[in-house]
Biopython code that builds the backbone (N, CA, C, O; Angstrom):
import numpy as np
from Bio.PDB.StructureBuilder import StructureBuilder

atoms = [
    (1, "UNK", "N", (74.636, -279.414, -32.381)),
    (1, "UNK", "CA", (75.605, -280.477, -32.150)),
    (1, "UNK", "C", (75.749, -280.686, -30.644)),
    (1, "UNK", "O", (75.695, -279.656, -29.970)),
    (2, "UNK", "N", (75.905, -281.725, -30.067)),
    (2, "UNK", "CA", (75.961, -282.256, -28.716)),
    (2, "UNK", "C", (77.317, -282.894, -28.538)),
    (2, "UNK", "O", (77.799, -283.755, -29.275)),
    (3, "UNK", "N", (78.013, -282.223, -27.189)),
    (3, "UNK", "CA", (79.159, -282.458, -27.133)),
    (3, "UNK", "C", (79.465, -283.117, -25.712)),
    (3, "UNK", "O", (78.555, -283.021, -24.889)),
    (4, "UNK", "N", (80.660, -283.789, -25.310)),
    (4, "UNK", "CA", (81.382, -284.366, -24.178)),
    (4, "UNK", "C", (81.967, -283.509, -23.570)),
    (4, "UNK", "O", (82.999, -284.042, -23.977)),
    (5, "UNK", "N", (82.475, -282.348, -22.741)),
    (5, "UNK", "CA", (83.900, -281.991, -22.466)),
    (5, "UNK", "C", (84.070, -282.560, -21.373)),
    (5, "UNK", "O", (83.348, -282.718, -20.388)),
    (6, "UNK", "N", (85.372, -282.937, -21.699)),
    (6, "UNK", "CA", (86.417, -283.519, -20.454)),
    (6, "UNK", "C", (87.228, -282.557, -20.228)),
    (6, "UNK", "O", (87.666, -281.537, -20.760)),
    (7, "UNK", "N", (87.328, -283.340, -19.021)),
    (7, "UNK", "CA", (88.838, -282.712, -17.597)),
    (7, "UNK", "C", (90.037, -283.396, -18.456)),
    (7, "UNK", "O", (89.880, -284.237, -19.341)),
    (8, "UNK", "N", (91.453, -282.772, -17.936)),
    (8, "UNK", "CA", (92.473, -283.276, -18.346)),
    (8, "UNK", "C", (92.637, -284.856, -18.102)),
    (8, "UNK", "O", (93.431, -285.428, -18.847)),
    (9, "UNK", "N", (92.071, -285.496, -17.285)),
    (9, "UNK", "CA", (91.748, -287.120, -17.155)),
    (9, "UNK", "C", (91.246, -287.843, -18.219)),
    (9, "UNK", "O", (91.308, -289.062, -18.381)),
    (10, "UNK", "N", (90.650, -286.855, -19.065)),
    (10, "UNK", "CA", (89.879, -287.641, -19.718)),
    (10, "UNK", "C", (87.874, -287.870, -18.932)),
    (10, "UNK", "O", (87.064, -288.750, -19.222)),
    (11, "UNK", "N", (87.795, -287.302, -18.455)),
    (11, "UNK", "CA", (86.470, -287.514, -17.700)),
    (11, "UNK", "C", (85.467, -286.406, -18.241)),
    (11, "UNK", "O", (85.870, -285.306, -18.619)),
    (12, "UNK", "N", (84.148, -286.777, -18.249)),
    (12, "UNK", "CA", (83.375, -285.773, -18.991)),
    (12, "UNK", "C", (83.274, -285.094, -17.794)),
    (12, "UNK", "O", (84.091, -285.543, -16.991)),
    (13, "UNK", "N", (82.416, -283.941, -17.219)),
    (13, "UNK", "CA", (82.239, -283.131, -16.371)),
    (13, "UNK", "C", (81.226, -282.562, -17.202)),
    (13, "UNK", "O", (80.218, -282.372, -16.522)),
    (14, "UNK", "N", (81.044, -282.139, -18.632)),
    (14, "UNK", "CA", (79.759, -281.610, -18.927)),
    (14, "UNK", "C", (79.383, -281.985, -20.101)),
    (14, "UNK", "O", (80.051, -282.713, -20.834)),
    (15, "UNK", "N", (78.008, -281.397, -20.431)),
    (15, "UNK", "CA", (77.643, -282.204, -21.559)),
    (15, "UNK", "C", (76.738, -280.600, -22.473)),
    (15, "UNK", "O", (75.705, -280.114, -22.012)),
    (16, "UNK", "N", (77.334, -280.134, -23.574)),
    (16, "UNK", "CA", (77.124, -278.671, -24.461)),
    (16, "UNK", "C", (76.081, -279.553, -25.945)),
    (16, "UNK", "O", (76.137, -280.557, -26.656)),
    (17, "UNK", "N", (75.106, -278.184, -25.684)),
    (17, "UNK", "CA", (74.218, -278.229, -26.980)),
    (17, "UNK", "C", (74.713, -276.746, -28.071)),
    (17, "UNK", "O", (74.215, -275.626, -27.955)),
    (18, "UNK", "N", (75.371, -276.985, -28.692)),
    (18, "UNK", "CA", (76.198, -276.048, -29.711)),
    (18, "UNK", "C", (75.576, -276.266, -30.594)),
    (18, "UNK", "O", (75.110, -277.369, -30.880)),
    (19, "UNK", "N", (75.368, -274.634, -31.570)),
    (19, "UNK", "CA", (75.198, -274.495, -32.650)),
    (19, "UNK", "C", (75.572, -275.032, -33.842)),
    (19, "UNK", "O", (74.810, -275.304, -34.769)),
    (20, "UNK", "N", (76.959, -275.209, -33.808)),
    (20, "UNK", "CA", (77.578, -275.586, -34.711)),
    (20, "UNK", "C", (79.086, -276.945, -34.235)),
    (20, "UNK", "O", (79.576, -277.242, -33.146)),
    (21, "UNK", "N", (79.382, -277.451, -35.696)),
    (21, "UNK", "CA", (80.818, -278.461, -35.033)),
    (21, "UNK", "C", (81.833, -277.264, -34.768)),
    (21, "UNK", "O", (81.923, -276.223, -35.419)),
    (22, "UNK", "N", (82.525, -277.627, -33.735)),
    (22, "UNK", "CA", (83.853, -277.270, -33.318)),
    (22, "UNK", "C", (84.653, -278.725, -33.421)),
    (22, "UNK", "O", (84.350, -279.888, -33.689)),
    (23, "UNK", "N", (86.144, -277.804, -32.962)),
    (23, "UNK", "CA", (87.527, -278.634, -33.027)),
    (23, "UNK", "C", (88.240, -278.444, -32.019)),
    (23, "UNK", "O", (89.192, -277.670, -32.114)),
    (24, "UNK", "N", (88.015, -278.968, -31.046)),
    (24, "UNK", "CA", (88.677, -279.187, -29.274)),
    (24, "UNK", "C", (89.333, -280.618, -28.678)),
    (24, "UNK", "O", (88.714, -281.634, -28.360)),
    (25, "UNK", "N", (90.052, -280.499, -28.653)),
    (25, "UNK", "CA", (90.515, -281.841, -27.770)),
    (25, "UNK", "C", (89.877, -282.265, -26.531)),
    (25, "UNK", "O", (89.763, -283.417, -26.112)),
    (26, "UNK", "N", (89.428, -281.050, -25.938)),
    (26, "UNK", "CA", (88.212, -281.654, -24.793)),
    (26, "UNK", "C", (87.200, -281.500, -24.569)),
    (26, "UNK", "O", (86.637, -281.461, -23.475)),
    (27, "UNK", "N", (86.553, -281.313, -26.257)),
    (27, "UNK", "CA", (85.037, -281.507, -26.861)),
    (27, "UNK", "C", (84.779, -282.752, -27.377)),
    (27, "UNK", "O", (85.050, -282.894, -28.570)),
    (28, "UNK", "N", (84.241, -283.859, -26.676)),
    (28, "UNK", "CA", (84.055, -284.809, -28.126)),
    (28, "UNK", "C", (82.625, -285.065, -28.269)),
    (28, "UNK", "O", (81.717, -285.210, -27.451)),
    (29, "UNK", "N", (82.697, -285.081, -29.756)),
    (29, "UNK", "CA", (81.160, -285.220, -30.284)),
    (29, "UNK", "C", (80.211, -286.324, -29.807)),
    (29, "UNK", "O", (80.635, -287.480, -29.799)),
    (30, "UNK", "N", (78.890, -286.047, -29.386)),
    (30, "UNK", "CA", (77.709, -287.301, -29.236)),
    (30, "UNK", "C", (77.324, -287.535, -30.481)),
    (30, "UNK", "O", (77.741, -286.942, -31.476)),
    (31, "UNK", "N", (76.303, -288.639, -30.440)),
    (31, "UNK", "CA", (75.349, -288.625, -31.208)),
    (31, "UNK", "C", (74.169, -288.325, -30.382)),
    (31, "UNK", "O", (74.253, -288.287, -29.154)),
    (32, "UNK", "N", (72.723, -288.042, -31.222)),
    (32, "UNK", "CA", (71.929, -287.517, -30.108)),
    (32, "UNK", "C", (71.233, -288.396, -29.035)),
    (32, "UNK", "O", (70.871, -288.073, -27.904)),
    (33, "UNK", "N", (71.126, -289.703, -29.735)),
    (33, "UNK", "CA", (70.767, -291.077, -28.612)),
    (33, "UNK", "C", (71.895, -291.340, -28.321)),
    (33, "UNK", "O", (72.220, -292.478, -28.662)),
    (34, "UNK", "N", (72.676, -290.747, -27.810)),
    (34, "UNK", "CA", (73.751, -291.402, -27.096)),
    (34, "UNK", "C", (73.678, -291.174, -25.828)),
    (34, "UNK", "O", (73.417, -290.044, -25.415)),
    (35, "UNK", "N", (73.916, -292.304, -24.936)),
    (35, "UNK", "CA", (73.583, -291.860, -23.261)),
    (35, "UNK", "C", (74.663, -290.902, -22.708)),
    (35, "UNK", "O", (75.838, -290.884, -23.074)),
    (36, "UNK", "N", (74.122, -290.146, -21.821)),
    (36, "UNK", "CA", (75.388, -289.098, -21.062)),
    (36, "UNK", "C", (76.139, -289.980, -20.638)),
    (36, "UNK", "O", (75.913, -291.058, -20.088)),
    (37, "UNK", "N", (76.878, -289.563, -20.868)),
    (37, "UNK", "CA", (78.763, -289.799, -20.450)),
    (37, "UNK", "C", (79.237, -289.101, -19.217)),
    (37, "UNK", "O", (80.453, -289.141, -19.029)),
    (38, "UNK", "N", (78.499, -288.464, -18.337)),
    (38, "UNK", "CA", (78.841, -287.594, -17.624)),
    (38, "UNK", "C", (79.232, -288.494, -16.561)),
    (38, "UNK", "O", (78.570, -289.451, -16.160)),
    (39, "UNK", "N", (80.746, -287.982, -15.991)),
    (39, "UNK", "CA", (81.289, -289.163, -14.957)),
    (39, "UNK", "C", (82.026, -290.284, -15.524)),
    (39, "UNK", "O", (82.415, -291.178, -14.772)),
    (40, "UNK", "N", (82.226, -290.322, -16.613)),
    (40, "UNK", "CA", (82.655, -291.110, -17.433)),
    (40, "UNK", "C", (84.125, -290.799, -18.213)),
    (40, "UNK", "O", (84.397, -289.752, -18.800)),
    (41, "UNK", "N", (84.946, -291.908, -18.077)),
    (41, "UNK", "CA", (86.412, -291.213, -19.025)),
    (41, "UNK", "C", (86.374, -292.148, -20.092)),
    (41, "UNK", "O", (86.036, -293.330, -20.155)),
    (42, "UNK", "N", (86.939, -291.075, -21.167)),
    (42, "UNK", "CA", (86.745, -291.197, -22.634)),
    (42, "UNK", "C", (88.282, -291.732, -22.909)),
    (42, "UNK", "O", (89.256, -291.067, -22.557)),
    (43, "UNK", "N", (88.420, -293.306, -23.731)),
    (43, "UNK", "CA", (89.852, -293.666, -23.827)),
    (43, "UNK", "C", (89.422, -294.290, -25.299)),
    (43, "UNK", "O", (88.496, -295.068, -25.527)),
    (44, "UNK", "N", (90.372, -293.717, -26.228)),
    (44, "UNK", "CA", (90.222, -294.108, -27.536)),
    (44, "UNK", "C", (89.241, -294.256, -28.027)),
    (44, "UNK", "O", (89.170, -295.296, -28.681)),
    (45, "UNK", "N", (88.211, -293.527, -28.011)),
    (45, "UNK", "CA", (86.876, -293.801, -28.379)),
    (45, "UNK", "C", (85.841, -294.027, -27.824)),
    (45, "UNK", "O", (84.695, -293.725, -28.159)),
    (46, "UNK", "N", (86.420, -294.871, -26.464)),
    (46, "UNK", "CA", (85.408, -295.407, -25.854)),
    (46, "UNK", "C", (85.087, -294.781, -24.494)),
    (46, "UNK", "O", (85.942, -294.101, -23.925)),
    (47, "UNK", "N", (83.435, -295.066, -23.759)),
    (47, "UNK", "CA", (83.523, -293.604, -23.084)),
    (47, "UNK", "C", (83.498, -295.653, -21.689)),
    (47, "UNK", "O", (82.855, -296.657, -21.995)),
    (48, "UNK", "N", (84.355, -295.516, -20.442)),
    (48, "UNK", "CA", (84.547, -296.564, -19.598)),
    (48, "UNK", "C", (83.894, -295.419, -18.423)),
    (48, "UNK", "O", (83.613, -294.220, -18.422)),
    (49, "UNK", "N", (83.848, -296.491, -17.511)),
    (49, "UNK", "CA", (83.237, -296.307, -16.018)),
    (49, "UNK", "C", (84.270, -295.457, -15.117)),
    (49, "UNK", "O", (85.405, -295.326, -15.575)),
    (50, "UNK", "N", (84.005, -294.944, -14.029)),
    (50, "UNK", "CA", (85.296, -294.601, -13.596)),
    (50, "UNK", "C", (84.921, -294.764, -12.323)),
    (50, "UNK", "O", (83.743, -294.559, -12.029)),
    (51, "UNK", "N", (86.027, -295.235, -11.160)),
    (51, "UNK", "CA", (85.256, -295.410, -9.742)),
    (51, "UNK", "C", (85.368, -293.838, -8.927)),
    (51, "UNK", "O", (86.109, -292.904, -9.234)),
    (52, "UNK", "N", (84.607, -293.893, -8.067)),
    (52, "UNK", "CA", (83.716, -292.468, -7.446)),
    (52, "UNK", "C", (85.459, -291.976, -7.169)),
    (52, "UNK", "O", (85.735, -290.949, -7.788)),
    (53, "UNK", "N", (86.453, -292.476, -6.467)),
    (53, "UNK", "CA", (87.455, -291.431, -6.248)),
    (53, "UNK", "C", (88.539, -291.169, -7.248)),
    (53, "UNK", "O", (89.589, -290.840, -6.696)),
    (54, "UNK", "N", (88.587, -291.207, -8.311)),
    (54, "UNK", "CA", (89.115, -290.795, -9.421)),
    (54, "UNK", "C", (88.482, -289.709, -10.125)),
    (54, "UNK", "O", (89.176, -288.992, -10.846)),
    (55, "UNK", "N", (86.902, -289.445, -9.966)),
    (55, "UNK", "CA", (86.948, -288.073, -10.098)),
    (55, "UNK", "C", (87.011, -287.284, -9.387)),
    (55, "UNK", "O", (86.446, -287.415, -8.301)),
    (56, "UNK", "N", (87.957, -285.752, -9.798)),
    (56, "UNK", "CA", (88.039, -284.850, -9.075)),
    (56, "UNK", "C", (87.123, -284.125, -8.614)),
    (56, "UNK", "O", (86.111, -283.876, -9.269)),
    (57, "UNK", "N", (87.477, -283.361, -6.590)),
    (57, "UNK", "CA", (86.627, -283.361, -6.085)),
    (57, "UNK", "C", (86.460, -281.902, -6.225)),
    (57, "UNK", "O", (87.088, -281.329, -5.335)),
    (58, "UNK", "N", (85.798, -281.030, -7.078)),
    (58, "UNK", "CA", (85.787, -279.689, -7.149)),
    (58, "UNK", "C", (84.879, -279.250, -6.573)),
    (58, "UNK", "O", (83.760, -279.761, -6.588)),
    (59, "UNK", "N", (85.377, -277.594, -5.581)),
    (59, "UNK", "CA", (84.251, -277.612, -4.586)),
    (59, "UNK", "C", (82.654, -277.262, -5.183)),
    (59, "UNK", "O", (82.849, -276.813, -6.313)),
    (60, "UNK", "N", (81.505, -277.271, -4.972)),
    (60, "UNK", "CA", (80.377, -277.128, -5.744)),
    (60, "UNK", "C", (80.287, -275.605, -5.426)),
    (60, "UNK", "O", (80.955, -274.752, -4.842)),
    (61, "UNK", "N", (79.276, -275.691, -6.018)),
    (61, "UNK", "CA", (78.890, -273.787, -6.140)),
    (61, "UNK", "C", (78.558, -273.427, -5.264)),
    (61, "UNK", "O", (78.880, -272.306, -4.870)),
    (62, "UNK", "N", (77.573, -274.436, -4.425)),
    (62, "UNK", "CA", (77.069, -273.602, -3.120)),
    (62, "UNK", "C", (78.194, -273.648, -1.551)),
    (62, "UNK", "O", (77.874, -272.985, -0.564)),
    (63, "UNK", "N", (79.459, -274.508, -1.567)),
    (63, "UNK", "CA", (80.229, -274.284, -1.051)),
    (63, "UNK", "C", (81.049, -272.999, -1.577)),
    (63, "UNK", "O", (81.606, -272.286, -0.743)),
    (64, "UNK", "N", (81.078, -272.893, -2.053)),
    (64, "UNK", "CA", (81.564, -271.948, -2.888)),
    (64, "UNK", "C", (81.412, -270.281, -2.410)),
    (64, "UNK", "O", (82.176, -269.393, -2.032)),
    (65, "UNK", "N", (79.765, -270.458, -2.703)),
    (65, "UNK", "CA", (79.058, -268.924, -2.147)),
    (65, "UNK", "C", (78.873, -269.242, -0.445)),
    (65, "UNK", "O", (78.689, -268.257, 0.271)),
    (66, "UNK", "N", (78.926, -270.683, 0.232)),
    (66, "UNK", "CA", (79.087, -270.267, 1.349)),
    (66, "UNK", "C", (80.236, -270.299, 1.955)),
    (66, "UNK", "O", (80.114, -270.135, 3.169)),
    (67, "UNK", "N", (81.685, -270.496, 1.468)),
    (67, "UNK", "CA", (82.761, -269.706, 1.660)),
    (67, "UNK", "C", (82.809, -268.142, 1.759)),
    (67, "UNK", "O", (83.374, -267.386, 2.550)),
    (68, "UNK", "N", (81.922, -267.910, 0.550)),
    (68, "UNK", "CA", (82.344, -266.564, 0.326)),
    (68, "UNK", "C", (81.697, -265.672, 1.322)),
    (68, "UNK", "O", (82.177, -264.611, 1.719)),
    (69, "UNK", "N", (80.431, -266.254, 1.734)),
    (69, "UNK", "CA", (79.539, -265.448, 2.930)),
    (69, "UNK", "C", (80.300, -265.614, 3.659)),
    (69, "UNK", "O", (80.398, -264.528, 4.230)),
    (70, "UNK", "N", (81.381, -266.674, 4.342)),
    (70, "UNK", "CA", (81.531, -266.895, 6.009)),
    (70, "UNK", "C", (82.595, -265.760, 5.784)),
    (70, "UNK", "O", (82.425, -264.878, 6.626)),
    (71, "UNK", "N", (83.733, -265.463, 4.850)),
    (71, "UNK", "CA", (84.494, -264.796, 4.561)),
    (71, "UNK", "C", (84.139, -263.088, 4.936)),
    (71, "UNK", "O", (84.740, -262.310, 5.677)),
    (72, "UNK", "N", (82.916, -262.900, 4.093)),
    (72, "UNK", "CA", (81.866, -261.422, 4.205)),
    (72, "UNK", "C", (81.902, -261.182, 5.547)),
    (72, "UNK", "O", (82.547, -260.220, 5.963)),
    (73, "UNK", "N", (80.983, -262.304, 6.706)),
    (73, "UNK", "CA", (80.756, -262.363, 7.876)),
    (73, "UNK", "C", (81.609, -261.864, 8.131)),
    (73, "UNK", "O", (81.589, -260.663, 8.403)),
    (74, "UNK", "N", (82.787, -262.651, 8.144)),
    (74, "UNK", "CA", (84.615, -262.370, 9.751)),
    (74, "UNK", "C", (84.932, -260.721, 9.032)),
    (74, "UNK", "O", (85.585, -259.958, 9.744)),
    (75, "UNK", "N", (84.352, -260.076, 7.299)),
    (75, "UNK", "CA", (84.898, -258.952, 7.507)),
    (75, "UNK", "C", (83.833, -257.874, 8.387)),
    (75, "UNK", "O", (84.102, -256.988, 9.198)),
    (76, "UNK", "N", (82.896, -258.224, 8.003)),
    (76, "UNK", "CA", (81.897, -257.305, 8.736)),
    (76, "UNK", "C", (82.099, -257.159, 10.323)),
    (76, "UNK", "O", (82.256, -256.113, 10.952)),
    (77, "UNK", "N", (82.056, -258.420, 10.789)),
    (77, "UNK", "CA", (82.541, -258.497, 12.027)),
    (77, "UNK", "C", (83.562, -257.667, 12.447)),
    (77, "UNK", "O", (83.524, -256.963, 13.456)),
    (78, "UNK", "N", (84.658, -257.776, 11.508)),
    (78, "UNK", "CA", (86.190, -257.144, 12.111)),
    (78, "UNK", "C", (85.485, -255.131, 12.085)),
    (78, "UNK", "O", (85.498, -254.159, 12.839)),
    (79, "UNK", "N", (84.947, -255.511, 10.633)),
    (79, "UNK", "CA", (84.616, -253.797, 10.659)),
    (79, "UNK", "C", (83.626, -253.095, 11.912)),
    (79, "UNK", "O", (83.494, -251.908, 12.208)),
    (80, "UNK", "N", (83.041, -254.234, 12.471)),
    (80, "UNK", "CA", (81.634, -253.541, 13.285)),
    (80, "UNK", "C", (83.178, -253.444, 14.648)),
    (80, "UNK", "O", (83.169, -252.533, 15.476)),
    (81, "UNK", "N", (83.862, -254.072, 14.638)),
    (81, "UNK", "CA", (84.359, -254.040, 15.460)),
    (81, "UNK", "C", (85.756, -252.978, 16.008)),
    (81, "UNK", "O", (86.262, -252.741, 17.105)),
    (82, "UNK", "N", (85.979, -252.593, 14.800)),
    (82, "UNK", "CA", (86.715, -251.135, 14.259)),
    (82, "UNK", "C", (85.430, -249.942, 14.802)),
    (82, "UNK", "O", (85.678, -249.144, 15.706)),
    (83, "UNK", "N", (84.488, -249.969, 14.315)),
    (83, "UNK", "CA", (83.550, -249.150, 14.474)),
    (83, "UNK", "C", (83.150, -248.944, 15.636)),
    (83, "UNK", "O", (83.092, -247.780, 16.032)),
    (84, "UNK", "N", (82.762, -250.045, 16.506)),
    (84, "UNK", "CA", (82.913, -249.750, 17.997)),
    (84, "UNK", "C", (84.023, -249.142, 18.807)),
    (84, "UNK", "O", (83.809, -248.352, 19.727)),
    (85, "UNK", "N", (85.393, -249.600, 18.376)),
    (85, "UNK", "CA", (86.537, -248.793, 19.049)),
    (85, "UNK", "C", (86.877, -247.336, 18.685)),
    (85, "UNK", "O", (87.662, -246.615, 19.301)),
    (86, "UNK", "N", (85.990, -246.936, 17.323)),
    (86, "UNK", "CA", (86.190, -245.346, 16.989)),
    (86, "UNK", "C", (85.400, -244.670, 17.554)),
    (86, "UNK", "O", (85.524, -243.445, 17.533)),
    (87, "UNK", "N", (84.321, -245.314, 18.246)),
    (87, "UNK", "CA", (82.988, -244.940, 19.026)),
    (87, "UNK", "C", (83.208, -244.437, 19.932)),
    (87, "UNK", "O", (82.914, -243.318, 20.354)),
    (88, "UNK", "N", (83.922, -245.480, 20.436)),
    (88, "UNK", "CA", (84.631, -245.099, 22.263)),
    (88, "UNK", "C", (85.569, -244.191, 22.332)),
    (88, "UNK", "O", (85.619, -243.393, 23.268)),
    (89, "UNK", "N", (86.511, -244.205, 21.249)),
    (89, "UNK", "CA", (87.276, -242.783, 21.496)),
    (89, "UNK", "C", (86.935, -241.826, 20.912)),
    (89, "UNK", "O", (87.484, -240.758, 21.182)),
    (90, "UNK", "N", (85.967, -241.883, 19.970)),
    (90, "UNK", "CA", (85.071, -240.533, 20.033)),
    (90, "UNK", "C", (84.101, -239.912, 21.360)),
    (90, "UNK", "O", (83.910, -238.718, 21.595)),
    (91, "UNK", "N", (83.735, -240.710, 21.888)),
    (91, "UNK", "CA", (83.032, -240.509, 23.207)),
    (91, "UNK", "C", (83.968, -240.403, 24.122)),
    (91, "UNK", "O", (83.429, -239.769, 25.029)),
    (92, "UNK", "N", (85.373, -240.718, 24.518)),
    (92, "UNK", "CA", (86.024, -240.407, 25.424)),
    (92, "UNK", "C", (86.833, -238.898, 24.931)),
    (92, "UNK", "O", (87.135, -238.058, 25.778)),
    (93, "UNK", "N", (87.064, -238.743, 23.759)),
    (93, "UNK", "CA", (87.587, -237.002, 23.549)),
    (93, "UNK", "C", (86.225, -236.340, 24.003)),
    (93, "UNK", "O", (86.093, -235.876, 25.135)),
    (94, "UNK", "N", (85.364, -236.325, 23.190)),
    (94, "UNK", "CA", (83.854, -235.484, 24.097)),
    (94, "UNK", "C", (83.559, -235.291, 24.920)),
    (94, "UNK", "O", (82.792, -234.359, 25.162)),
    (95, "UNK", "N", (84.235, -236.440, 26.144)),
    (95, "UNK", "CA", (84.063, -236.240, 27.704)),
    (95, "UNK", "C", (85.010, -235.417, 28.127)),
    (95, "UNK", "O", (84.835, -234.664, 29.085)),
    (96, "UNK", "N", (85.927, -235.473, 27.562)),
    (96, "UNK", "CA", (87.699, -235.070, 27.493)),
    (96, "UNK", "C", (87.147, -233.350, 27.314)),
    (96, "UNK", "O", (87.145, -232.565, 28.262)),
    (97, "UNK", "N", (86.805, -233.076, 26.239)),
    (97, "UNK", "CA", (86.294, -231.823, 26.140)),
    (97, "UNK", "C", (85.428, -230.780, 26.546)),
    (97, "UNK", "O", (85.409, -229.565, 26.346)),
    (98, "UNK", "N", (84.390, -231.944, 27.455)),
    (98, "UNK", "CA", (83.377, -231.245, 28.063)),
    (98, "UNK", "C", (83.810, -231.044, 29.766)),
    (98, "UNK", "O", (83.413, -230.141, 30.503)),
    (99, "UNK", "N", (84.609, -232.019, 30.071)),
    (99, "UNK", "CA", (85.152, -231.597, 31.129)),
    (99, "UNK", "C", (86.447, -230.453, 31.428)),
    (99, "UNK", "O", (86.916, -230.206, 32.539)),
    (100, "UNK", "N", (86.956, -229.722, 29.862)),
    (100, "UNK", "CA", (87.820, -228.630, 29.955)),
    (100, "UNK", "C", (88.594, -229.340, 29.467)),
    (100, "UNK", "O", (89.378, -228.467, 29.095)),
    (101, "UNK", "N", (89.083, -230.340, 29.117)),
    (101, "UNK", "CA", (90.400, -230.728, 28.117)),
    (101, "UNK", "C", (91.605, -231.342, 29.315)),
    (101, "UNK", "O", (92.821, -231.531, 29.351)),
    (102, "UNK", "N", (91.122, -231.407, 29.684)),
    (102, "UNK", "CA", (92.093, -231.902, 31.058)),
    (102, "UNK", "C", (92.624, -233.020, 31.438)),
    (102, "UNK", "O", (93.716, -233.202, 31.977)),
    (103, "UNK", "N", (91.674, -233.905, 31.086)),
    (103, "UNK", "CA", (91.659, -235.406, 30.555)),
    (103, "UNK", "C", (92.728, -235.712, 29.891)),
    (103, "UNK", "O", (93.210, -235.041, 28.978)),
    (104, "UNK", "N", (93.322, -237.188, 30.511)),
    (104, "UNK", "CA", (94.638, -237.396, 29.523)),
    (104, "UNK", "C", (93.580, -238.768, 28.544)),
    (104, "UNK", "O", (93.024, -239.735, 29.065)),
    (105, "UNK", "N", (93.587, -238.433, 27.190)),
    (105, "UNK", "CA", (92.915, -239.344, 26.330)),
    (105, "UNK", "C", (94.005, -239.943, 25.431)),
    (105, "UNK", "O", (93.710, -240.777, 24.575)),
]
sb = StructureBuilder()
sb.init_structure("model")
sb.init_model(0)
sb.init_chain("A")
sb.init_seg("    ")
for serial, (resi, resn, name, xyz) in enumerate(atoms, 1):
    if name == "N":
        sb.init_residue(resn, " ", resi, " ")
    sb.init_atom(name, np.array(xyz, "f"), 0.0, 1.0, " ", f" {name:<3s}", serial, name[0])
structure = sb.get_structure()
């Protein structure tokens, strides 16, 4: 069975090849020559046009994963940058120590 689902607008967003009929309010059934509807809002039956800013703008996938990298980046960053300051005061107690402890660290 070949299905419509819509957004709460009424707008298709995807188009499902199912095993079997279901019963969804934001499944509606194709026929199999029926043209995609995708982008399209469904009003009483009928599937109408919709202009480009009425559908919603959801971010895509690959914004998505490259959010999530730039995010990764600023932590790695912060961590390399933790890691360098434990560096230095590990290397300044060692100097601290090799010179007799005398050192105010």
């Amino acid at each position: 069975m070949r299905y419509a689902q819509i957004d709460s607008n009424g707008i298709c967003f995807a188009e499902s090849f199912l095993s079997g009929e279901i019963t969804a309010n934001d499944m509606i059934p194709l026929t199999d020559d029926e043209p995609s509807p995708l982008g399209k809002r469904y009003v009483n039956g009928v599937w109408e046009e919709v202009e480009k800013e009425e559908i919603s703008q959801l971010p895509s996938d690959s914004e998505i994963i490259m959010q999530s990298i730039s995010e990764l980046e600023l932590q790695n960053f912060e961590a390399q940058q933790e890691r360098q300051m434990l560096a230095q005061q590990m290397a300044d107690l060692e100097l601290a120590m090799l010179e007799g402890g005398n050192a105010n660290v």
